[in-house]
ChimeraX commands (.cxc) that place a marker at each C-alpha (Angstrom):
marker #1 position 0.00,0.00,0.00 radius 0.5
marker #1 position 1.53,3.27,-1.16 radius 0.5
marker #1 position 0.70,6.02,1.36 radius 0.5
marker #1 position 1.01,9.73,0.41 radius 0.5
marker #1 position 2.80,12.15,2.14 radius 0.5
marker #1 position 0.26,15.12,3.04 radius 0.5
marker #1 position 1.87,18.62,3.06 radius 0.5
marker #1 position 0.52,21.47,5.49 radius 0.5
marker #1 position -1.17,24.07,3.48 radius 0.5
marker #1 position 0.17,27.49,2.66 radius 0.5
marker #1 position -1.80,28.72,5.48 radius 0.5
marker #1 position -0.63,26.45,8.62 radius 0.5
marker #1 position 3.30,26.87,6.63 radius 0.5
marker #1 position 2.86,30.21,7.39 radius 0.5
marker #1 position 1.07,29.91,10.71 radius 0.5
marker #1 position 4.30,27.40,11.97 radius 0.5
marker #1 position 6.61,30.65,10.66 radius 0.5
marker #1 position 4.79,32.76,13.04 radius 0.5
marker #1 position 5.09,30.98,15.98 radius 0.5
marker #1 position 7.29,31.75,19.09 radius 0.5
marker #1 position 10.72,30.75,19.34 radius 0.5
marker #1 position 11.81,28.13,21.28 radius 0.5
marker #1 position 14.93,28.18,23.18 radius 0.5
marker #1 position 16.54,25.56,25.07 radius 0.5
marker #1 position 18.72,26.32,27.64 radius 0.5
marker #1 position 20.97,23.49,29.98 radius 0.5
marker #1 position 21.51,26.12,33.66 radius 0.5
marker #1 position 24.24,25.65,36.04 radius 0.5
marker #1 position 22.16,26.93,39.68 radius 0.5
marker #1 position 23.87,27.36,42.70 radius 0.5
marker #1 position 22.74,25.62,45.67 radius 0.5
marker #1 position 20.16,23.34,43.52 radius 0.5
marker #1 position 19.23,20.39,45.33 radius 0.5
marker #1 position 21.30,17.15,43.39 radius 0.5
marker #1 position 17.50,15.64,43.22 radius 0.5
marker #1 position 16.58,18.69,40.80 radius 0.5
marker #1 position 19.42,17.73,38.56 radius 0.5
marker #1 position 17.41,17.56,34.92 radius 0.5
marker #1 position 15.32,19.59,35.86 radius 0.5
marker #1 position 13.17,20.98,33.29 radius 0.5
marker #1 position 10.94,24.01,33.85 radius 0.5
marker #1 position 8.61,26.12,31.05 radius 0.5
marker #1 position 8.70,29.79,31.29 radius 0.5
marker #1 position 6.35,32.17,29.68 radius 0.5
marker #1 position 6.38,35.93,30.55 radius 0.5
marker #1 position 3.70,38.52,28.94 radius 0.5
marker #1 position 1.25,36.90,27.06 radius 0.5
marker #1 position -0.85,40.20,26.91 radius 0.5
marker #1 position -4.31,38.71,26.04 radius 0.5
marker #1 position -5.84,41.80,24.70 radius 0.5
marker #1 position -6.59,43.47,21.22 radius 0.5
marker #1 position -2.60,43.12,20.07 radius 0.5
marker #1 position -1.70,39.84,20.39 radius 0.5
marker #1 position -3.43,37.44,18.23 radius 0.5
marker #1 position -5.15,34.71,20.81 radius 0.5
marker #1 position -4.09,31.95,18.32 radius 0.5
marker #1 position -0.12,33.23,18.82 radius 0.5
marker #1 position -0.95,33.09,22.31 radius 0.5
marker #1 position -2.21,29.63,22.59 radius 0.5
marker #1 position 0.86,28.25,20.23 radius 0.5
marker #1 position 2.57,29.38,22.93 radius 0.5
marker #1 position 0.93,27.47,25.67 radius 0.5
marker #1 position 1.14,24.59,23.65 radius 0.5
marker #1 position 4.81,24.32,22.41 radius 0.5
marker #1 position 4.96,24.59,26.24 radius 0.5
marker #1 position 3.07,21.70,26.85 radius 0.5
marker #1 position 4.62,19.70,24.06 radius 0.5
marker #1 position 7.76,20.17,26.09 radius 0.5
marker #1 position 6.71,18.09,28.91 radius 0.5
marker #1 position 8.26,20.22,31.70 radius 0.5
marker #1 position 8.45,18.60,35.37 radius 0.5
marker #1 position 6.91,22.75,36.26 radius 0.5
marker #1 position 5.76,25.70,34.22 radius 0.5
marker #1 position 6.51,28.93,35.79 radius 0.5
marker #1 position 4.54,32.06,34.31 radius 0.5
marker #1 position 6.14,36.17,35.31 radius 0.5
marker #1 position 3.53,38.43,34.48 radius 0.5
marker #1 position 1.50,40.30,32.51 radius 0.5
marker #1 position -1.35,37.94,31.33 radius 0.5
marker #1 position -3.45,40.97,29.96 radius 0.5
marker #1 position -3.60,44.33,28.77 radius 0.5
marker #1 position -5.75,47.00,28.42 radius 0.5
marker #1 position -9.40,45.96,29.10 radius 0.5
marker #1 position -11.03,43.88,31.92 radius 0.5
marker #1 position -12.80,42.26,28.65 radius 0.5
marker #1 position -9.91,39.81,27.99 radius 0.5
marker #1 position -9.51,38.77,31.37 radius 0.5
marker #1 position -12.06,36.00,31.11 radius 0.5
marker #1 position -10.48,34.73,28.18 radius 0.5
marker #1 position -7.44,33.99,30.16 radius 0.5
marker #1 position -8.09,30.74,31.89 radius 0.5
marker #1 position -8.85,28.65,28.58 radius 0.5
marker #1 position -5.78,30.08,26.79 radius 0.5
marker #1 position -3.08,29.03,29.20 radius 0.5
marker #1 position -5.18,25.92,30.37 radius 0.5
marker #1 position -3.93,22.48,29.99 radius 0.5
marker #1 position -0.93,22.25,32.37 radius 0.5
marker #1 position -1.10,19.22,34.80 radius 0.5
marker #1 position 2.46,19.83,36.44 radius 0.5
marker #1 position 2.80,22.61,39.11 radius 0.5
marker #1 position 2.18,26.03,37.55 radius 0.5
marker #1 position 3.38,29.20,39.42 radius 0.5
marker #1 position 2.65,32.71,38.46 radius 0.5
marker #1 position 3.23,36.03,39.65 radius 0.5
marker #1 position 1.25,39.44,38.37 radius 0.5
marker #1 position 2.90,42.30,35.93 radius 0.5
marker #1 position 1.88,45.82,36.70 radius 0.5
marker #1 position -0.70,45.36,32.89 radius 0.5
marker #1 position -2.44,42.77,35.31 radius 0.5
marker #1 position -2.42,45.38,37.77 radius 0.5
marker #1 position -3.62,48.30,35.55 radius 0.5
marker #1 position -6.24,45.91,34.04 radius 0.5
marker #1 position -8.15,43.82,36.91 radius 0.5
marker #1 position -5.49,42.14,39.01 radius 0.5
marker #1 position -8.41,40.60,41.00 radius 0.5
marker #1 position -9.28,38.80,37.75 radius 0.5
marker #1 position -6.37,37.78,36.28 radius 0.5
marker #1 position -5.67,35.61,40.06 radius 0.5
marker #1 position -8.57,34.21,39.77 radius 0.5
marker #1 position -8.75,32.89,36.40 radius 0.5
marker #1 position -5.46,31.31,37.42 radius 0.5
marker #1 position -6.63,29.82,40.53 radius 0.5
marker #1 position -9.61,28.57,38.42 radius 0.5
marker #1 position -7.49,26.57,36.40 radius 0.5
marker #1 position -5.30,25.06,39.90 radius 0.5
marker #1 position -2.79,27.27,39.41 radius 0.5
marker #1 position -0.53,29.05,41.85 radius 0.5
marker #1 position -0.10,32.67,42.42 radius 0.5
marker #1 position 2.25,34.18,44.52 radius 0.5
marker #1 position 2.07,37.95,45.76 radius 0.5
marker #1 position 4.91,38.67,47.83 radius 0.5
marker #1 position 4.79,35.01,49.02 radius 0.5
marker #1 position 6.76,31.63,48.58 radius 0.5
marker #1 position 5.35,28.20,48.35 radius 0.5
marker #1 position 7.44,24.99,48.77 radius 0.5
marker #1 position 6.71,21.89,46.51 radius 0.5
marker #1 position 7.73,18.46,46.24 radius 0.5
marker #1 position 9.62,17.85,43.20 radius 0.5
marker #1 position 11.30,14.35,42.67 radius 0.5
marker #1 position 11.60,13.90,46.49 radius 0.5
marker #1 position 13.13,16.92,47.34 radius 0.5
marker #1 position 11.63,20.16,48.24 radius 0.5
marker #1 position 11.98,23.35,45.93 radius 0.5
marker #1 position 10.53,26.45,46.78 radius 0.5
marker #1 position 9.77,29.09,44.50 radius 0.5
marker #1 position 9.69,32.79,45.62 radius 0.5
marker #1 position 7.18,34.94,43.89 radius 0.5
marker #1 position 7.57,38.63,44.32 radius 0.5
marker #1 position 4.74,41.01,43.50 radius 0.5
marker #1 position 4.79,43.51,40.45 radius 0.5
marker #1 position 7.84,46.57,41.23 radius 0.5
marker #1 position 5.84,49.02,38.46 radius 0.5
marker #1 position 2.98,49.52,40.46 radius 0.5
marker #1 position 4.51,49.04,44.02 radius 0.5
marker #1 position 3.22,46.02,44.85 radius 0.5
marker #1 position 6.55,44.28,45.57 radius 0.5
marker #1 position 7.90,43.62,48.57 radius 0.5
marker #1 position 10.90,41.53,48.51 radius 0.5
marker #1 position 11.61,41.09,52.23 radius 0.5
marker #1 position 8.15,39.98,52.82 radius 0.5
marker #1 position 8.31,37.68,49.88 radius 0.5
marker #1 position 11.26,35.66,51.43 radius 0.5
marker #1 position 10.05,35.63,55.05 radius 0.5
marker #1 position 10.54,32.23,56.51 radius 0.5
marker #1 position 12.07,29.99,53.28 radius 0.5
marker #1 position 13.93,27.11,54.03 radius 0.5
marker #1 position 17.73,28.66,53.11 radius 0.5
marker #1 position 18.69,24.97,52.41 radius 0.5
marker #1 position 15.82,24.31,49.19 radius 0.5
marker #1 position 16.65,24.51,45.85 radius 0.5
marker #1 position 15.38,27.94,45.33 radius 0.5
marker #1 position 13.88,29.78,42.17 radius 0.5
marker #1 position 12.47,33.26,42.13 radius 0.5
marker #1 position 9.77,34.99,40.29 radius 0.5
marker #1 position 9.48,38.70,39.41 radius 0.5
marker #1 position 7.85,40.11,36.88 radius 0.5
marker #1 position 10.21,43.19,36.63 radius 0.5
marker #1 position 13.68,42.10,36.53 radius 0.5
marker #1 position 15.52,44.69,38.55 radius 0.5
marker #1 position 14.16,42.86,41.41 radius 0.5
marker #1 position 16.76,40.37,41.14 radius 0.5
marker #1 position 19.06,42.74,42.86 radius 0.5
marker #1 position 17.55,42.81,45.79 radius 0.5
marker #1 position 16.27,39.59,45.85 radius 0.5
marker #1 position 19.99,37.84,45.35 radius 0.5
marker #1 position 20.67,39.42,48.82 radius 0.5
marker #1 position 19.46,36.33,50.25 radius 0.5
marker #1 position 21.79,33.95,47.96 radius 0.5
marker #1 position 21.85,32.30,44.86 radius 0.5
marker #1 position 19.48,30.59,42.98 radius 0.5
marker #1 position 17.29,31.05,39.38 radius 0.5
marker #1 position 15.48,34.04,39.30 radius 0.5
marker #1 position 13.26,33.93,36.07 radius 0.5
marker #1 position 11.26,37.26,35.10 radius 0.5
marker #1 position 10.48,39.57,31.83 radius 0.5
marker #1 position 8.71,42.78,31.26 radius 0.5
marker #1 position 11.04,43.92,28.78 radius 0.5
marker #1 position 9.84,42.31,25.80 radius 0.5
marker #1 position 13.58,41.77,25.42 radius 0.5
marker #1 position 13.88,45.54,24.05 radius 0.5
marker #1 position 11.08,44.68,21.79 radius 0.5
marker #1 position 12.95,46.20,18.70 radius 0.5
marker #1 position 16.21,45.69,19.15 radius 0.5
marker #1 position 18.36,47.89,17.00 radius 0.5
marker #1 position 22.34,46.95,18.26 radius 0.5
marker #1 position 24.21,49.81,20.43 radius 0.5
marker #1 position 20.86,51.81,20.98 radius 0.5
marker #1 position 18.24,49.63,22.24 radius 0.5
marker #1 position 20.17,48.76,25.58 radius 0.5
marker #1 position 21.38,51.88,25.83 radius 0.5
marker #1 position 17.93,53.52,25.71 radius 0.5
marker #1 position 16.74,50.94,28.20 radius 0.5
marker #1 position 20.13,51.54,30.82 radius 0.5
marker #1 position 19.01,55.17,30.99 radius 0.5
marker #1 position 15.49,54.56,31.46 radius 0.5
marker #1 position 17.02,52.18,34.57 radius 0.5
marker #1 position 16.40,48.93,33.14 radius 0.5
marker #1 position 20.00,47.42,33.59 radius 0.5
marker #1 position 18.79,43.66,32.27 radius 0.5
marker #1 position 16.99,43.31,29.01 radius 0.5
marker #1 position 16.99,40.15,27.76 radius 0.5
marker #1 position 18.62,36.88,28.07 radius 0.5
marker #1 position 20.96,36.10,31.38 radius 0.5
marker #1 position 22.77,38.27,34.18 radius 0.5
marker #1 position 24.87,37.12,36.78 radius 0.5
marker #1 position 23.75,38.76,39.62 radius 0.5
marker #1 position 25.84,38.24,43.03 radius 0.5
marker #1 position 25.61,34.16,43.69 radius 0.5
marker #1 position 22.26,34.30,41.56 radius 0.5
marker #1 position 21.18,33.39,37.75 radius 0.5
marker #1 position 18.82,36.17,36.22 radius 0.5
marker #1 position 16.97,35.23,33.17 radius 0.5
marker #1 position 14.99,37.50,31.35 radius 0.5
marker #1 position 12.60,36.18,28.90 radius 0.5
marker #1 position 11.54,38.30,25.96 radius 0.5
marker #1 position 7.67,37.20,26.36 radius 0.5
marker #1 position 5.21,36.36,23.94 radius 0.5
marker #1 position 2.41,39.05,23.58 radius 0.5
marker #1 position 2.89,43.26,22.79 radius 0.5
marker #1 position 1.30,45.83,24.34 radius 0.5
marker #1 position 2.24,48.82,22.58 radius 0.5
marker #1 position 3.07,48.07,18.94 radius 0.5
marker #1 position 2.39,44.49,17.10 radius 0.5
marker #1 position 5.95,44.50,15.66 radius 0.5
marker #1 position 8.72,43.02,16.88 radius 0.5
marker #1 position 12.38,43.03,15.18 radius 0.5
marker #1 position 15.38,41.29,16.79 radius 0.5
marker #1 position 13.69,40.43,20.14 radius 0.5
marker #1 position 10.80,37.42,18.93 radius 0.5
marker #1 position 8.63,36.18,21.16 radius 0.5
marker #1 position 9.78,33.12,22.63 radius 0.5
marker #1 position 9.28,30.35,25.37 radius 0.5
marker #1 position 12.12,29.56,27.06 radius 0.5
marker #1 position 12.88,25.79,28.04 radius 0.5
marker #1 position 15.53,25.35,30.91 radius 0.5
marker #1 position 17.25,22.28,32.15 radius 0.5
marker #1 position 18.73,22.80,35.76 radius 0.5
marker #1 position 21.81,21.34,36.50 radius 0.5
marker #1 position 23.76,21.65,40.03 radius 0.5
marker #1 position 26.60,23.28,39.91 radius 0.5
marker #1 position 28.96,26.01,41.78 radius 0.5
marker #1 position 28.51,29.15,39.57 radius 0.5
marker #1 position 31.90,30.23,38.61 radius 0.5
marker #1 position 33.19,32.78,36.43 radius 0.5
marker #1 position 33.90,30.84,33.12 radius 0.5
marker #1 position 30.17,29.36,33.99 radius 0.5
marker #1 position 27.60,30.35,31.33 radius 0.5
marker #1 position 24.23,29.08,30.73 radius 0.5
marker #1 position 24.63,27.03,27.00 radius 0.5
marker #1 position 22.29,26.02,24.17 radius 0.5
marker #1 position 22.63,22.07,24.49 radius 0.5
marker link #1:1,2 radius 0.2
marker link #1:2,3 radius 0.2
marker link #1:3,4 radius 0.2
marker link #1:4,5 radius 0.2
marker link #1:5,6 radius 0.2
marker link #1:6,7 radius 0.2
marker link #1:7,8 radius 0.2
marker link #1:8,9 radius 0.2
marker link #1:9,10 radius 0.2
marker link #1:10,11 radius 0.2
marker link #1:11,12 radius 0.2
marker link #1:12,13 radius 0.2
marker link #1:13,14 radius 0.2
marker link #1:14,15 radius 0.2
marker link #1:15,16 radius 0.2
marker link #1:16,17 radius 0.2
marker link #1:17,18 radius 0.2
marker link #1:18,19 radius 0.2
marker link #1:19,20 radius 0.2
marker link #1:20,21 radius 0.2
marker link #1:21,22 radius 0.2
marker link #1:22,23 radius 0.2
marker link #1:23,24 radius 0.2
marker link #1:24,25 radius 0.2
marker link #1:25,26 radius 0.2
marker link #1:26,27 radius 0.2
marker link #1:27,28 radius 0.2
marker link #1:28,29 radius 0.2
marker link #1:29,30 radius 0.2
marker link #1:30,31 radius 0.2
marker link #1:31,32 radius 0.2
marker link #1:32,33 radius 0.2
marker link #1:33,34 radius 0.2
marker link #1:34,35 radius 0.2
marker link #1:35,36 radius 0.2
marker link #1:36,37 radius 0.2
marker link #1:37,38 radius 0.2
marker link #1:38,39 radius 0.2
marker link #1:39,40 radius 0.2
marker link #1:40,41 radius 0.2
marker link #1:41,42 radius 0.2
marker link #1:42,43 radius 0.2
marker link #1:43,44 radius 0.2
marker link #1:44,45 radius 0.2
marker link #1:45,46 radius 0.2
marker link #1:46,47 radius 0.2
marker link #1:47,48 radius 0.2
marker link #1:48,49 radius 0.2
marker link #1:49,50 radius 0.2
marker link #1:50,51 radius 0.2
marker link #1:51,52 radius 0.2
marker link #1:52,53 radius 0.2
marker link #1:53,54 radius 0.2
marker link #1:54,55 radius 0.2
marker link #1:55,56 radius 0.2
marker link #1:56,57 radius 0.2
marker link #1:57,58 radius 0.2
marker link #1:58,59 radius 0.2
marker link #1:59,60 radius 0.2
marker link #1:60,61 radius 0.2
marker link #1:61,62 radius 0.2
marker link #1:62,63 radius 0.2
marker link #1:63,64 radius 0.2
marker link #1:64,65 radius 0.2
marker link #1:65,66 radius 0.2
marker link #1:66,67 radius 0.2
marker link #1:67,68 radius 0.2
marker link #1:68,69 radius 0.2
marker link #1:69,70 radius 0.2
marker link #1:70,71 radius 0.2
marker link #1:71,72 radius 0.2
marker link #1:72,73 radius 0.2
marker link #1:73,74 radius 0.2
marker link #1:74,75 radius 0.2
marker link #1:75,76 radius 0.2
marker link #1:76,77 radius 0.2
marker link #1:77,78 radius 0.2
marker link #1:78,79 radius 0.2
marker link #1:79,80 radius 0.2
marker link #1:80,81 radius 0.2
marker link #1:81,82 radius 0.2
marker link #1:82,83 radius 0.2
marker link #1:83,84 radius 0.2
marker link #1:84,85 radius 0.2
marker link #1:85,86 radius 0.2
marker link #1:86,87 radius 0.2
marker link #1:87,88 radius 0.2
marker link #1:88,89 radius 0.2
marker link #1:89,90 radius 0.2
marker link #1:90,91 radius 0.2
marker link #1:91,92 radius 0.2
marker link #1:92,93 radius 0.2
marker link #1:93,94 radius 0.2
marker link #1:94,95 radius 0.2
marker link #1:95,96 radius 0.2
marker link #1:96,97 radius 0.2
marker link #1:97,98 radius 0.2
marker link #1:98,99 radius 0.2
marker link #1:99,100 radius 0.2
marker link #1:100,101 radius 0.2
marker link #1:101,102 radius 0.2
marker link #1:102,103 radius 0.2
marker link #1:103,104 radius 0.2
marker link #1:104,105 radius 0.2
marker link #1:105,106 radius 0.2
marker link #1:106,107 radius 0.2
marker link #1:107,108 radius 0.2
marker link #1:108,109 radius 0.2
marker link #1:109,110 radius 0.2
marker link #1:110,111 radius 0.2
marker link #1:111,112 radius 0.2
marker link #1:112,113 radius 0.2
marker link #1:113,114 radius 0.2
marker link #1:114,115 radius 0.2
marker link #1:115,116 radius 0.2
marker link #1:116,117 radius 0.2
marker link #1:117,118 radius 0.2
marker link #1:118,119 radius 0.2
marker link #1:119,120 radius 0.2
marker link #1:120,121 radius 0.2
marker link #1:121,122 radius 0.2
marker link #1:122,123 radius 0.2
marker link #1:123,124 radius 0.2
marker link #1:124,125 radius 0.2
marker link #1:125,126 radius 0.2
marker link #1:126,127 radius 0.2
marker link #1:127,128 radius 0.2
marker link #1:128,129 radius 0.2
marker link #1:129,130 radius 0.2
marker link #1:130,131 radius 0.2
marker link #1:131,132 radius 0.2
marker link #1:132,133 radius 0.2
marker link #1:133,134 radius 0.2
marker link #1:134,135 radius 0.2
marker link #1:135,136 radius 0.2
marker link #1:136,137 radius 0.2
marker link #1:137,138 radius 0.2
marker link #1:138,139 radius 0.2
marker link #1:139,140 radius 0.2
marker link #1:140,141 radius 0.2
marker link #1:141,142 radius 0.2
marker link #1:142,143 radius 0.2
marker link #1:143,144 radius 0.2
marker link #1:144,145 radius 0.2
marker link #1:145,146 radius 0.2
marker link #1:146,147 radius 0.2
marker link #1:147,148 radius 0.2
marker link #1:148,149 radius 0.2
marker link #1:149,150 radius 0.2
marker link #1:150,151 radius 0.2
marker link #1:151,152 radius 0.2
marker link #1:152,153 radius 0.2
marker link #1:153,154 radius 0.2
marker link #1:154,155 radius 0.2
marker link #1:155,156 radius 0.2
marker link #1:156,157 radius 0.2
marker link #1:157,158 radius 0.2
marker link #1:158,159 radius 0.2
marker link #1:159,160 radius 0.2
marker link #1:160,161 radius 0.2
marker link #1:161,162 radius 0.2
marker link #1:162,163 radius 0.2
marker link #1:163,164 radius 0.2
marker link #1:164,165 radius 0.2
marker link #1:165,166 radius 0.2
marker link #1:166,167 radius 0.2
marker link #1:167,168 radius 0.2
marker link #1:168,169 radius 0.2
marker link #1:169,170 radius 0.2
marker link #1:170,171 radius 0.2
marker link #1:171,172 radius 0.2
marker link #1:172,173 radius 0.2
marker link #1:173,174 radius 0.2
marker link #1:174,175 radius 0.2
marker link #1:175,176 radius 0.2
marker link #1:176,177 radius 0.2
marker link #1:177,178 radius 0.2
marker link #1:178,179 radius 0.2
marker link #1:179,180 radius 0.2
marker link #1:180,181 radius 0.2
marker link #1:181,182 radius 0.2
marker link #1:182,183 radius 0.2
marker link #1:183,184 radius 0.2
marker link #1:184,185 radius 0.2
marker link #1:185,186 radius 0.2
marker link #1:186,187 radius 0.2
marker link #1:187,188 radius 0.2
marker link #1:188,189 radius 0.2
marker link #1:189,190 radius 0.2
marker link #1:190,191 radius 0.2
marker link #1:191,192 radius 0.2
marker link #1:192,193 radius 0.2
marker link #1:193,194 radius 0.2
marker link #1:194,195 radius 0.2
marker link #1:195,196 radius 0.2
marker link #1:196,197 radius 0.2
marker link #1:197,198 radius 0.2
marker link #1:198,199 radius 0.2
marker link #1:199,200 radius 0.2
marker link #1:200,201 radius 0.2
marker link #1:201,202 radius 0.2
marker link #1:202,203 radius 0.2
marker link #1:203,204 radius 0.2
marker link #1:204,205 radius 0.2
marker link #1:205,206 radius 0.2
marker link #1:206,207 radius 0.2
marker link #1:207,208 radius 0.2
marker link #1:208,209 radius 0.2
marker link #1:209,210 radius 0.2
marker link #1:210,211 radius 0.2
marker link #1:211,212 radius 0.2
marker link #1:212,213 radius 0.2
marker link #1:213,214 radius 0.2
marker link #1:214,215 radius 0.2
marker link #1:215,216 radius 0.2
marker link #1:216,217 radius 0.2
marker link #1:217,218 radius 0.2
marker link #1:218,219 radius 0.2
marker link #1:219,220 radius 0.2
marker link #1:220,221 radius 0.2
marker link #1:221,222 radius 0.2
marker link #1:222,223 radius 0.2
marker link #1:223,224 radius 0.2
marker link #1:224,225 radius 0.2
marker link #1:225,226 radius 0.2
marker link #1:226,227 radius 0.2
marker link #1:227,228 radius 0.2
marker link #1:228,229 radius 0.2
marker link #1:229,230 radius 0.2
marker link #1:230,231 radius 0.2
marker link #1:231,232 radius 0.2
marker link #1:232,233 radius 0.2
marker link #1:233,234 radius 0.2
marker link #1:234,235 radius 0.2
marker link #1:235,236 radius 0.2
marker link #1:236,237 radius 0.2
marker link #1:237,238 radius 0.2
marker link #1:238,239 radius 0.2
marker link #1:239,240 radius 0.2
marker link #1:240,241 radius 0.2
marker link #1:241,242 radius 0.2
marker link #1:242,243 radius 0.2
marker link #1:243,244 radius 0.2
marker link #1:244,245 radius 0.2
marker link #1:245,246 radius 0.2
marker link #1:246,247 radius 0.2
marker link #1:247,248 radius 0.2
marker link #1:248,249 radius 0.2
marker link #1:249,250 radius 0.2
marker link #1:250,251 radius 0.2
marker link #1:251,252 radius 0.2
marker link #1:252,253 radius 0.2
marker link #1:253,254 radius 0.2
marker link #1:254,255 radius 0.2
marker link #1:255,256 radius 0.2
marker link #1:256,257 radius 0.2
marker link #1:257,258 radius 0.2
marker link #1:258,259 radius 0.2
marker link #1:259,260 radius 0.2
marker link #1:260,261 radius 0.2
marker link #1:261,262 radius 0.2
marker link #1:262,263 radius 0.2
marker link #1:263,264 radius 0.2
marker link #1:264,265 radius 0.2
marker link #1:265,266 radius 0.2
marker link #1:266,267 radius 0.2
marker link #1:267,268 radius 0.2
marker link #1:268,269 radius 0.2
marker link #1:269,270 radius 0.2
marker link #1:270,271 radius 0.2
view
């Protein structure tokens, strides 16, 4: 029996083309419990359900994710923008994940209907932290993740956030704005995942950092060493200002943990 080969159409060749970029990243973490070795962990930042972002892109998204099998999915922020009408769309575009899902709010959240946004999140059994930690079980060891609130609109309060951790868990951090992760590596190293920047959104090289240093954003996209901590700062998926994007696509970021004493020739790599 001769079976033919069926091609996509034009239409889902183009749709594939569109998609967000996936990147795969293998992170040395210091003080990561030898249990969380392999660990692999989805992170999405600004999906921006509103009138911008097309809520197919947006889905994609959550499902490249869940095609990735993670062991968690950790989400930093900004789930909508712009009008209180998108927030009950929310819950059935980022539903689906049955591992532990974090989140923490981004100050569109905030500016939109904060209220909402948690609990469309909680609706679907996920976690959200405000200025809180929770501690899971993940392959027999505990890991707690540290969610601090949104910095734009002055929700955050890192000292509050960290109150009471066990110092000896693998540790990973959540912040939606990623300056945070200075004063949130005052109390040692670990992952600390966040976004916000839409990765400089259009990146034009020598300008587009420098524009975002003086506006006091000193991490933009990609990873930081800060103190004993890892800072990654994911470009996001959605826009909230122009649909456009050039040299900063929206992405979902994979990222295997590995234990390891962060040194100075130590950089995360693409396996």
């Amino acid at each position: 029996m001769v079976h033919a080969k069926i091609e996509p159409s034009a239409a889902e060749t183009t749709r594939r083309a569109r998609m967000p970029v996936l990147h795969r990243y293998t992170v040395p973490v210091v003080g990561l419990d030898p249990a969380h070795d392999g660990l692999r962990i989805a992170h999405l930042s600004d999906l921006h359900v509103g009138s911008l972002t097309s809520h197919r892109f947006i889905r994609d998204a959550v499902e490249m994710a869940q095609a990735e099998t993670p062991d968690l999915v950790l989400m930093t922020g900004d789930f909508v923008c712009y009008s209180p009408k998108y927030v009950p769309l929310l819950g059935g575009l980022v539903r689906g994940f049955a591992v532990p899902t974090v989140c923490v709010l981004g100050n569109h959240d905030y500016w939109t209907d904060g209220h909402g946004v948690t609990s469309e999140l909680l609706r679907e059994q996920y976690t959200v932290l405000r200025n809180q930690h929770t501690r899971i079980q993940v392959r027999s060891a505990p890991l707690t993740i540290v969610g601090v609130d949104d910095a734009v609109t002055r929700q955050g309060d890192v000292q509050r956030a960290f109150s009471g951790i066990h110092k000896t868990d693998s540790r990973i951090v959540l912040s939606h704005v990623p300056s945070l992760a200075v004063p949130a590596s005052e109390f040692g190293g670990g992952l600390i995942l966040s976004g916000h920047t839409h990765g400089g959104h259009v990146q034009i090289p020598g300008l587009t950092d420098r524009i975002f240093r003086k506006l006091g954003y000193d991490f933009v996209r990609g990873f930081y060493r800060v103190r004993d901590s890892l800072l990654y700062v994911n470009s996001g998926v959605g826009s909230s200002s122009v649909p456009i994007r050039a040299g900063a696509p929206a992405e979902l970021a994979i990222l295997t943990l590995r234990t390891a004493k962060l040194g100075p020739n130590d950089h995360p790599v693409i396996p």
